[in-house]
C-alpha positions as CSV (number, residue, x, y, z in Angstrom):
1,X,0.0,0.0,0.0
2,X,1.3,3.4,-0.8
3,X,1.3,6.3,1.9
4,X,-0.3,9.5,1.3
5,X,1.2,12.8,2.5
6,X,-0.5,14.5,5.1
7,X,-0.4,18.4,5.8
8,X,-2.7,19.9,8.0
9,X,-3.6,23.7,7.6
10,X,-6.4,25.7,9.5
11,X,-9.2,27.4,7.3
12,X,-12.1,29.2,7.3
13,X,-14.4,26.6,9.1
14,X,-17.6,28.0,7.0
15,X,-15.1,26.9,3.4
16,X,-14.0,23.3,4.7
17,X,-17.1,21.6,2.4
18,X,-16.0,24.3,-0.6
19,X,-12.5,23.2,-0.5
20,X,-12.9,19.5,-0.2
21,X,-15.5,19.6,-3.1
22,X,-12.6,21.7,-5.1
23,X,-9.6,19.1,-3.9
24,X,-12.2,16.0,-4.7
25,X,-13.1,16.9,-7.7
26,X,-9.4,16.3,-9.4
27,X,-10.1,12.2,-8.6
28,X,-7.2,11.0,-6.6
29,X,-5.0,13.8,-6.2
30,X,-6.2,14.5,-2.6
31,X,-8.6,13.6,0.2
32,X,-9.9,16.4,2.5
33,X,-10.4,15.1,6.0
34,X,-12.0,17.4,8.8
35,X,-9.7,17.0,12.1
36,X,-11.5,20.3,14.5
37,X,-14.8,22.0,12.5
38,X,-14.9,24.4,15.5
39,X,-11.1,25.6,14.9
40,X,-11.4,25.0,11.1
41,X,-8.5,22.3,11.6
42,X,-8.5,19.8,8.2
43,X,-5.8,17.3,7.1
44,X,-5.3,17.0,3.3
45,X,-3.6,13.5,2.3
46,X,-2.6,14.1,-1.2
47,X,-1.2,11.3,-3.3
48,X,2.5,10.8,-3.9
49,X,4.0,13.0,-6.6
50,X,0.9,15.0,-6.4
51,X,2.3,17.7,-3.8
52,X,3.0,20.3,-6.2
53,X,-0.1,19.9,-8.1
54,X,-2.2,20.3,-4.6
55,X,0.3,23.1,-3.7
56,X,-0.7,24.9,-6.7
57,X,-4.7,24.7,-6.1
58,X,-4.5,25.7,-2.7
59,X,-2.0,29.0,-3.4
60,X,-5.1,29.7,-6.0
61,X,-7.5,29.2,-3.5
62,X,-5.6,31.2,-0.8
63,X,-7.0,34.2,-3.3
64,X,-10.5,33.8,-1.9
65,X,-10.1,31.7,0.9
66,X,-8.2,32.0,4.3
67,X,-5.9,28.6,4.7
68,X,-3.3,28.9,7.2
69,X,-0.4,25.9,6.8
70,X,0.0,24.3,10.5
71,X,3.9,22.7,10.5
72,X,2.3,20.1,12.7
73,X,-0.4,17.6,14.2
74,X,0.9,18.7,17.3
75,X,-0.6,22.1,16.5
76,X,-4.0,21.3,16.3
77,X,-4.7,20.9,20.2
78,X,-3.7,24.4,20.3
């Protein structure tokens, strides 16, 4: 089995259905997974060799959209 890569970043909680719709719809680049609704907490596992391509989407989303890299899972209980 192949591991994904998983990067966590906090968003505006009211745009986590928006940008998983957006990160679905290019079929099995990356899966959008809520961690903390409340906080707006969401972990994106994105397939390997597909970094860039998320990369790319979300710096085009960042336009409209507040998404805030977190370096960490440790930083979600914050």
């Amino acid at each position: 089995m192949v591991e994904t890569i998983k990067k966590y970043y906090r968003v505006d909680r009211r745009e986590i259905y928006f940008l998983k719709f957006i990160l679905e719809a290019y079929d099995g680049l990356a899966v959008l997974t809520t961690v903390d609704s409340e906080k707006g907490i969401i972990v994106v596992n994105i397939a390997p060799g597909c970094e860039a391509d998320v990369e790319m989407i979300l710096q085009d989303l960042k336009k409209n959209v507040m998404i805030e890299k977190i370096d960490s899972k440790n930083q979600v209980t914050e």
